[in-house]
C-alpha positions, 0 to 999 in steps of 0.5 A: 479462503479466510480474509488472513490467507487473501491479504497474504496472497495479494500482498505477495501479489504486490511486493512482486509487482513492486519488484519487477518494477524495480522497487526496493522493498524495506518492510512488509507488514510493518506495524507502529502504534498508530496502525499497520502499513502494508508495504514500505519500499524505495522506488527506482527514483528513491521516493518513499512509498507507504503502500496500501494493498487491497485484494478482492476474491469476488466483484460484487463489493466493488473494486478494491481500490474503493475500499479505501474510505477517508478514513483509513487514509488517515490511519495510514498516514498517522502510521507512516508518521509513526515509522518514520519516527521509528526509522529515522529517515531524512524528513526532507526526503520525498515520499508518497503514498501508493495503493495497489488493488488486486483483483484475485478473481481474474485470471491472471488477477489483475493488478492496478498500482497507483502511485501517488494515490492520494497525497499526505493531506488526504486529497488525491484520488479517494 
């Protein structure tokens, strides 16, 4: 399986468990000039999440959610900033940043959301 045909499955994998917990999904894929977001959606509590999906086919790179370096934190938020440019939502709305990790090697693959999984600064859980 190519890493195109991986991201497609766990982010299905993703909008799905959004969905059966009641979020309402605006964009998958959504793409600015500052970098691409995975999946935007409305919670059930109306918060904004920019969510990040990472999926692994194997356990030998570790878990996926420690794929998210520093680095890509920041080329999330920059891309976050630049959709919301784009989209003209309220600034005074509350929003976050989600990461869900996929393990697609487990049967049925085991699906970890974290909600608020690291904080507009950049500190949080990575």
């Amino acid at each position: 399986m190519d890493t195109t045909s991986k991201g497609r499955i766990g982010e299905d994998l993703a909008a799905a468990h959004l969905l059966s917990l009641g979020y309402r999904l605006i964009e998958r894929n959504a793409r600015t000039k500052r970098g691409e977001i995975d999946i935007v959606a409305r919670s059930p509590e109306q918060v904004l999440c920019f969510v990040e999906v990472k999926a692994a086919l194997t356990p030998q790179a570790g878990h996926p959610a420690s794929w998210i370096t520093p680095h890509k934190v920041v080329r999330l938020q920059r891309a976050a900033q630049a959709w919301l440019a784009l989209h003209r939502e309220p600034e005074a709305q509350e929003m976050r940043f989600d990461a869900i990790a996929i393990q697609l090697h487990r049967t049925p693959p085991a699906i970890v959301h974290l909600p608020g999984a690291f904080l507009p600064d950049g500190s949080g859980y990575f």
